[in-house]
Structures are given as structure tokens and as C-alpha cells.
C-alpha positions as protocol buffer text, in pm:
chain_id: "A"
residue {
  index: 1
  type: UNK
  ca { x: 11373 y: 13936 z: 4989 }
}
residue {
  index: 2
  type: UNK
  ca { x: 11549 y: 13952 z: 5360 }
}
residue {
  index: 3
  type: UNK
  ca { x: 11906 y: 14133 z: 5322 }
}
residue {
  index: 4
  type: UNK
  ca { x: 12207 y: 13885 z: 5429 }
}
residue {
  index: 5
  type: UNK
  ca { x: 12294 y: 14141 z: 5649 }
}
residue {
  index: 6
  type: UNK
  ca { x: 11975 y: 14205 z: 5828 }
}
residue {
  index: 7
  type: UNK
  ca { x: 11758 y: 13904 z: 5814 }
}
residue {
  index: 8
  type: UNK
  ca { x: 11455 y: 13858 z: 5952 }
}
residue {
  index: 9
  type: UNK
  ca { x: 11352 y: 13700 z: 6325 }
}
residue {
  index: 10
  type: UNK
  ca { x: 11219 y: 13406 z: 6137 }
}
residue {
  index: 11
  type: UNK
  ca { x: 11495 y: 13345 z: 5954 }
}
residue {
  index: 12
  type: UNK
  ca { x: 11715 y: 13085 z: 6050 }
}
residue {
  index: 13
  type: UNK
  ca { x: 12121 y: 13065 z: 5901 }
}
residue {
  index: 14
  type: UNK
  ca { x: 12264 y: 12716 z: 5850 }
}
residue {
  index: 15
  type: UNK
  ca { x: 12629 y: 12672 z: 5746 }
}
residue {
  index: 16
  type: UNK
  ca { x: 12738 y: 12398 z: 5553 }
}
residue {
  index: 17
  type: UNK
  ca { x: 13101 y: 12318 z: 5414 }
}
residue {
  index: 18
  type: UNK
  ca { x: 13106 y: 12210 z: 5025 }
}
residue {
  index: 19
  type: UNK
  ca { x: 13290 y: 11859 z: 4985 }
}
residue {
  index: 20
  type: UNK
  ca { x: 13449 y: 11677 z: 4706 }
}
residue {
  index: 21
  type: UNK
  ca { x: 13136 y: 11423 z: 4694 }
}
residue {
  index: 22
  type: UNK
  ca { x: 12870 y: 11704 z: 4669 }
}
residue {
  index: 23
  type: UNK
  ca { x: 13090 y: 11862 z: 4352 }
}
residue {
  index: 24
  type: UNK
  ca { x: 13093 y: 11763 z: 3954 }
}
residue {
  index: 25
  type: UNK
  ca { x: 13444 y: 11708 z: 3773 }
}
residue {
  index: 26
  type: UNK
  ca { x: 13566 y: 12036 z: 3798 }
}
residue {
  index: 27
  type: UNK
  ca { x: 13494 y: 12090 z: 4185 }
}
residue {
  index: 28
  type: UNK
  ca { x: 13155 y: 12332 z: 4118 }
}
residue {
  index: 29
  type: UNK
  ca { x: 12900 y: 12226 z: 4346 }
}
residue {
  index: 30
  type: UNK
  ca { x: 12660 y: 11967 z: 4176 }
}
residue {
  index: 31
  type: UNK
  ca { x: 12272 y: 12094 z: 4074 }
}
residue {
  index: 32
  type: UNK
  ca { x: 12131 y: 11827 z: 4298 }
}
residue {
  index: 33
  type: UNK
  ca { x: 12346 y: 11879 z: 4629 }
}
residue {
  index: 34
  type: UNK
  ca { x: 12186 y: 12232 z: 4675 }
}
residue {
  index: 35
  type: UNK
  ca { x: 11854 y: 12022 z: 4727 }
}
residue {
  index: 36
  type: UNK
  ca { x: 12044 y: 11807 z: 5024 }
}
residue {
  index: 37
  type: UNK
  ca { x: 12171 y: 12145 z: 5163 }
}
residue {
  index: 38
  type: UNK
  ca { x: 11819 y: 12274 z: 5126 }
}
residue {
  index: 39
  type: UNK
  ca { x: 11684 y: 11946 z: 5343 }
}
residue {
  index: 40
  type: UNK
  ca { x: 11945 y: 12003 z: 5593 }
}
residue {
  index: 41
  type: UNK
  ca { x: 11831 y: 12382 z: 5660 }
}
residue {
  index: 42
  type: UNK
  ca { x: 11460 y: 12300 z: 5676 }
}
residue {
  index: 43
  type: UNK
  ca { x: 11578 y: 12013 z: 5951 }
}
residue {
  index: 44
  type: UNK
  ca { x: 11802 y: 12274 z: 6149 }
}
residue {
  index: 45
  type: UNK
  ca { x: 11506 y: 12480 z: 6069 }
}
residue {
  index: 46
  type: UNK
  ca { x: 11242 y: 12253 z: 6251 }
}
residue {
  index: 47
  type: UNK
  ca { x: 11523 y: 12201 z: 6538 }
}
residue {
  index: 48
  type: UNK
  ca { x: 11530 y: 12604 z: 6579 }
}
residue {
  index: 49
  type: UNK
  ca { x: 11157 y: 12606 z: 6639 }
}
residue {
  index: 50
  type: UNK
  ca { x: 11161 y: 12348 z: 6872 }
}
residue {
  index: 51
  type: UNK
  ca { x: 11064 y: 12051 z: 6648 }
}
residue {
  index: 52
  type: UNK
  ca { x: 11206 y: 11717 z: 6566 }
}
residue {
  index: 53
  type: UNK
  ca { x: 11296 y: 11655 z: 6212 }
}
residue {
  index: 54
  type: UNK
  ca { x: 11196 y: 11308 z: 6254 }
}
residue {
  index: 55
  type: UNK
  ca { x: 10866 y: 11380 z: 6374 }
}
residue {
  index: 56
  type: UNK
  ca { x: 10796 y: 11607 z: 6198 }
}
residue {
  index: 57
  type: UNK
  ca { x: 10874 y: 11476 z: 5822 }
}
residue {
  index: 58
  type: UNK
  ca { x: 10674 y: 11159 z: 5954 }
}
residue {
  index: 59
  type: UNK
  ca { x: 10472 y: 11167 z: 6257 }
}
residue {
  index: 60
  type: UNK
  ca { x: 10330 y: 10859 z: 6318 }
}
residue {
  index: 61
  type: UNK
  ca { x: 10207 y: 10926 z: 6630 }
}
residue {
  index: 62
  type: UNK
  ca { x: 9944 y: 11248 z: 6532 }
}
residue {
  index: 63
  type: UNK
  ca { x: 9920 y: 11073 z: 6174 }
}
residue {
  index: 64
  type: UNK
  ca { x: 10076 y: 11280 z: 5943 }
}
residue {
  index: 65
  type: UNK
  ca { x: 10369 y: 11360 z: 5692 }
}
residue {
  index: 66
  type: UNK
  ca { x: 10556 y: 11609 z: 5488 }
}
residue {
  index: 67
  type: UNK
  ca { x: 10656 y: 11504 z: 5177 }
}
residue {
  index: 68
  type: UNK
  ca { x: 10836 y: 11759 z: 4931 }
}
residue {
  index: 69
  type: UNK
  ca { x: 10619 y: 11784 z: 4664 }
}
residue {
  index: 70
  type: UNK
  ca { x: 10798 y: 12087 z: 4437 }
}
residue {
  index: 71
  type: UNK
  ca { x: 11138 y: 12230 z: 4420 }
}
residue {
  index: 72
  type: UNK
  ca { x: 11315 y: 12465 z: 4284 }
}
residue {
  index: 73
  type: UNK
  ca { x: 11629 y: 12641 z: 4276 }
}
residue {
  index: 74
  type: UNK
  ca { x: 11834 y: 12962 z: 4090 }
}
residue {
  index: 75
  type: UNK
  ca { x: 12229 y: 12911 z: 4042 }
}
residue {
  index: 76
  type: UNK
  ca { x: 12360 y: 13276 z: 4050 }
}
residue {
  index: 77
  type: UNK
  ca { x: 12741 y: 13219 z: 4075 }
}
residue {
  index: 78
  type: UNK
  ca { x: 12956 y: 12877 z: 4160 }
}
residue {
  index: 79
  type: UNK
  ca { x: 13002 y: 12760 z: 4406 }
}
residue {
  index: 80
  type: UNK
  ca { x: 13336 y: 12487 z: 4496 }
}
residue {
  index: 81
  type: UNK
  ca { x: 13485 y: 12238 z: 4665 }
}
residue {
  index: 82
  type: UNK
  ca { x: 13578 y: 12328 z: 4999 }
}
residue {
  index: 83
  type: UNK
  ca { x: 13371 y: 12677 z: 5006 }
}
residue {
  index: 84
  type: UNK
  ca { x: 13179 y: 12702 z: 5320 }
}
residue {
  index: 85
  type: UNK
  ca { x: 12788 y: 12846 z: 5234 }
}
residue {
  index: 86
  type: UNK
  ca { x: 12546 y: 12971 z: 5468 }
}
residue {
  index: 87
  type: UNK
  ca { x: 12232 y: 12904 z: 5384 }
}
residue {
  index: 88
  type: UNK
  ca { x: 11911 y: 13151 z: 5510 }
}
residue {
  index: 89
  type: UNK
  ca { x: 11566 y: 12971 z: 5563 }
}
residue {
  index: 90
  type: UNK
  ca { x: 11274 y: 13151 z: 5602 }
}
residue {
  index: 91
  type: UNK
  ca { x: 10919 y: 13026 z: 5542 }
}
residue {
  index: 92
  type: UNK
  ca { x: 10796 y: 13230 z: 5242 }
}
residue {
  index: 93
  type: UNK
  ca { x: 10445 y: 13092 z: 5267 }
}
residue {
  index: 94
  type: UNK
  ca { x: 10222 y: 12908 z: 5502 }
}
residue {
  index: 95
  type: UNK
  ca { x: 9905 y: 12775 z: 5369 }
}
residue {
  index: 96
  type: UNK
  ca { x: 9630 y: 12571 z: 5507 }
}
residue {
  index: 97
  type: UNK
  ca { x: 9779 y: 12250 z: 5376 }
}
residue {
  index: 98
  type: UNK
  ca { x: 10139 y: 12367 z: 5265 }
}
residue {
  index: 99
  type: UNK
  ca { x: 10464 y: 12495 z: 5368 }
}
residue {
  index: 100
  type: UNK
  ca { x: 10693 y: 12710 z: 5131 }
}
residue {
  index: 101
  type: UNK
  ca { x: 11014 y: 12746 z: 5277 }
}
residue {
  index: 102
  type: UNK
  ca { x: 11260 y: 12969 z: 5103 }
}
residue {
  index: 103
  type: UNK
  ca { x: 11659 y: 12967 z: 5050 }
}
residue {
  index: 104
  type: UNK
  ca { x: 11945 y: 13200 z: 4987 }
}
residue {
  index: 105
  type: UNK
  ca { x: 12304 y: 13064 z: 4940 }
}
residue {
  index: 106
  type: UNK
  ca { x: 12552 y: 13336 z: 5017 }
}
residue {
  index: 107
  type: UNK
  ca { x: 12953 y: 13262 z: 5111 }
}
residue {
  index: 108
  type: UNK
  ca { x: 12991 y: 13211 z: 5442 }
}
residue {
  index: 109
  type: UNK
  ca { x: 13102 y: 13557 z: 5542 }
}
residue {
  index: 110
  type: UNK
  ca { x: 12990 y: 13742 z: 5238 }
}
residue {
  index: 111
  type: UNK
  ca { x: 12642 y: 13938 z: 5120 }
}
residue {
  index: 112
  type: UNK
  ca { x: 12644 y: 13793 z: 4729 }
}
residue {
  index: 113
  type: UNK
  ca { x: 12342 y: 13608 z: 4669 }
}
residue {
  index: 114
  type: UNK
  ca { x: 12483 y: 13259 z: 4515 }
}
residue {
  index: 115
  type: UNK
  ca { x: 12134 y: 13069 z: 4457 }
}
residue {
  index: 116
  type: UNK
  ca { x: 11795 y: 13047 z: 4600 }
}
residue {
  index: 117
  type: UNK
  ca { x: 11527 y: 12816 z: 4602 }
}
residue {
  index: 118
  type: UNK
  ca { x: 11230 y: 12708 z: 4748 }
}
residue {
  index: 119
  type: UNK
  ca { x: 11035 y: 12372 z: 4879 }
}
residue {
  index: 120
  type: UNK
  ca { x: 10717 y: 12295 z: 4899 }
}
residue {
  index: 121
  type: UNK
  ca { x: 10587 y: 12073 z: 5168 }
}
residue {
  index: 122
  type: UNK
  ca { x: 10280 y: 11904 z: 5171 }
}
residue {
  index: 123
  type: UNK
  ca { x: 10044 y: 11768 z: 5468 }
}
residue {
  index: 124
  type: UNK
  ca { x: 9926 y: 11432 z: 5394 }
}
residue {
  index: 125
  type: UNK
  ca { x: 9760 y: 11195 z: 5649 }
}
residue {
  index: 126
  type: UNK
  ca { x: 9870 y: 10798 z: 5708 }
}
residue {
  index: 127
  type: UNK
  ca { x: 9699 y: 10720 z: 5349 }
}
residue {
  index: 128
  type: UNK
  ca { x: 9833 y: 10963 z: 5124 }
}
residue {
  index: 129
  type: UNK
  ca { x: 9581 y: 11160 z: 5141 }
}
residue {
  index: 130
  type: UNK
  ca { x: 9640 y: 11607 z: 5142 }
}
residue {
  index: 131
  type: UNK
  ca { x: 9557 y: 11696 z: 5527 }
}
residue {
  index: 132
  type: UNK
  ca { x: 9532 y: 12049 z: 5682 }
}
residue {
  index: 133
  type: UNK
  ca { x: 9873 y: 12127 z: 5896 }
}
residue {
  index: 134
  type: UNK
  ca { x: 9843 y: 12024 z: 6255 }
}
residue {
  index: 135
  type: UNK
  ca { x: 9793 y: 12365 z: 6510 }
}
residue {
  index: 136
  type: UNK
  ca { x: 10103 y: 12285 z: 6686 }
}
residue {
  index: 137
  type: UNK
  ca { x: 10327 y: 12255 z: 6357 }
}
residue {
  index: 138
  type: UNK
  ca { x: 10155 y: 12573 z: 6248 }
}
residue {
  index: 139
  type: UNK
  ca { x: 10237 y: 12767 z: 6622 }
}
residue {
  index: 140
  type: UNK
  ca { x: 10560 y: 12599 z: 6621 }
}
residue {
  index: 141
  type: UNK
  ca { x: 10697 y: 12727 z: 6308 }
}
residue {
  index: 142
  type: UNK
  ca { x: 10517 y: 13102 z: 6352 }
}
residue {
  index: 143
  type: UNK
  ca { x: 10720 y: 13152 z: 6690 }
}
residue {
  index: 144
  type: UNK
  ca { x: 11015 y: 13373 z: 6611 }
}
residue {
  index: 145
  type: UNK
  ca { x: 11357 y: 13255 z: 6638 }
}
């Protein structure tokens, strides 16, 4: 696990402000909107390597997509309403077909680990169908950022 303090070249730190919709009753941050923060740091992710979110997650062109196929996520401490999270990406695994990225909430200027989680991504071609990963998504995303 990369240190807050000291993360890796190929990790890539999206911030993202906590509002009232993304929060249950009491103004804690809702299970599911640390999935839509997760999405939103693998697409500032993809724009960091050079890459076009909406290419990439669909690529009509080279025939190919990138469905999330697993998820998962640890809640270590709350997080509320109007809190502002930054959110460290890192690809934790790429595989011939697959891409595992990881996540680690921490406050926005602090080192304590909030949650983590990770997302599986899987190459399919225009009929469904599990593809290997294009070459360029594979060099794109091994480049250091």
C-alpha cells in the first residue's frame, strides 16, 4: 500500500468535495457515492495518461469496452457533508484482459486512510464478448504520471 504522503509515479490524486445529495440522513457520505467518486478518479485517471474517458469506456472506433465487472470498497471512518476527500488511484493489477484499479480515501489534507476499494474492468469486444486489452490502452496506462 502507497503512503499518502509519498505515493507512487503512477498514482494519480483526485479531489472531490462531499455534497448534501451524495450523503444519507445524517450527512455521512452514502455506501454507493464512494463508487461515483471511484468512476470519477479512474476518468481523471484515463485523462492523466493521456486518454479519453469516453473512448476509452466505449471505443467504438477500435471495437471495444470496459465495463466494471466487480467492486468493492472498505469504510474505515465517515466521512460528511461538505468534507473535501482526495482520492489516490493507482492500478493495482493489469492483466491480459483486466484492469484492477485501486482507491484510498484520505481528507483532503490529511494521511488517515478513510476507505479503499477497488474496480475491476473488463475488455469486451462490440458483442460482449471478453477481449485482450488493446497495446495502446496497455502503454497508455503503464506510462508514469
Amino acid at each position: 500500500m502507497t503512503s499518502p504522503s509519498n505515493p507512487s509515479p503512477n498514482t494519480h490524486s483526485t479531489f472531490v468535495r462531499v455534497r448534501f445529495g451524495d450523503t444519507d440522513p445524517y450527512g455521512i457520505v452514502y455506501f454507493v457515492s464512494y463508487f461515483r467518486y471511484c468512476h470519477r478518479a479512474i476518468e481523471e485517471f484515463l485523462r492523466a495518461c493521456g486518454l479519453k474517458p469516453e473512448e476509452t469506456f466505449k471505443n467504438v472506433q477500435d471495437g471495444f469496452g470496459l465495463p466494471i465487472v466487480e467492486a468493492w470498497c472498505r469504510f474505515r471512518r465517515p466521512s460528511r457533508y461538505g468534507e473535501r476527500l482526495r482520492i489516490e488511484t493507482s492500478i493495482q493489477e493489469m492483466r491480459s484482459k483486466a484492469i484492477i484499479f485501486r482507491f484510498e480515501f484520505y481528507p483532503e489534507e490529511g494521511t488517515e486512510l478513510m476507505a479503499e476499494g477497488t474496480a475491476n474492468l473488463l475488455a469486451i469486444d462490440a458483442t460482449w464478448r471478453v477481449r485482450e486489452l488493446p497495446e495502446g490502452l496497455k502503454a497508455a496506462l503503464s506510462q508514469e504520471r
